[in-house]
C-alpha positions in Angstrom: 114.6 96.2 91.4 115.4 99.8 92.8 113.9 101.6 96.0 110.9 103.2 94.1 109.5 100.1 93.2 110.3 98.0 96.0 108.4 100.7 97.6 105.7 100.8 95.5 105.0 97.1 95.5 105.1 97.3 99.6 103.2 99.9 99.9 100.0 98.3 97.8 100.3 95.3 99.1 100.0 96.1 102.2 97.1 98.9 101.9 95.4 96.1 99.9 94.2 95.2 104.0 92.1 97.2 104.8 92.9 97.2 108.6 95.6 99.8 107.3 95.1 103.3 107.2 98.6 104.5 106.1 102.2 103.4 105.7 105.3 105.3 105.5 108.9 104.0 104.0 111.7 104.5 104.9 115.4 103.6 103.3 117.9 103.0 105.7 119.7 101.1 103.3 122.9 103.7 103.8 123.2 103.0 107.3 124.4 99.4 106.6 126.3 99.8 103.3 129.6 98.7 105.2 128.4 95.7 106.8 129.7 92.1 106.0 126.2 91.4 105.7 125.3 93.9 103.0 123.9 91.9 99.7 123.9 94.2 96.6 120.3 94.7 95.6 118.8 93.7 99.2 117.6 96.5 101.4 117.0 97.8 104.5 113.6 99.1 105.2 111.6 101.0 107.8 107.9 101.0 107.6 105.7 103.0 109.9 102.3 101.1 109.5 98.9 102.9 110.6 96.3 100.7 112.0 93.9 100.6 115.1 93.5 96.6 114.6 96.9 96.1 114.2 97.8 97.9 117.1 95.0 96.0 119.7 97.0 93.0 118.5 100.2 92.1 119.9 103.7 93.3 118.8 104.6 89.8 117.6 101.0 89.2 115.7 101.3 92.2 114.1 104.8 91.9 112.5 103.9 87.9 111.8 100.5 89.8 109.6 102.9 92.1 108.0 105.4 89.7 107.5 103.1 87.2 105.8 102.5 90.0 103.3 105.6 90.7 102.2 106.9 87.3 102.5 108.2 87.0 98.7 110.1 90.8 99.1 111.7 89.2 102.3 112.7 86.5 100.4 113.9 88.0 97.3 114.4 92.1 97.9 114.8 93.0 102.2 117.6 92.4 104.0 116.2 94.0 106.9 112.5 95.1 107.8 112.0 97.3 111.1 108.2 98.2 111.7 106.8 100.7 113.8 102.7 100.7 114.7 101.7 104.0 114.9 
């Protein structure tokens, strides 16, 4: 799987919620090519997620929501997730 479809599989399921108004994505994936940690085909994502519920909620409840969504790209596709509430 490349960027452009990670990207388009995490971008629908997470609009799917209505709660969402918008989400952004970012690769960082460059910034961590050098790391011991690095898995080819694993990436490192930033997400800037839109959403009046989300952001009443608290920080941890709304990355446990997001989280739940993309629980099979976590397991399979992200190496890293970082998540911003706007």
């Amino acid at each position: 799987m490349d960027i452009n479809q990670l990207s388009t599989i995490i971008k629908k399921k997470i609009l799917e919620h209505r709660i969402v108004k918008s989400v952004e994505i970012e690769d960082k994936s460059f910034l961590h090519k050098d790391h011991k940690s690095n898995e080819k085909g694993k990436f490192h994502i930033k997400l800037k997620i839109k959403s009046d519920e989300l952001n009443k909620k608290t920080k941890i409840e709304s990355n446990k929501f997001i989280f739940k969504i993309l629980n099979k790209e976590m397991k399979l596709h992200i190496h890293s997730l970082q998540i911003l509430f706007i």
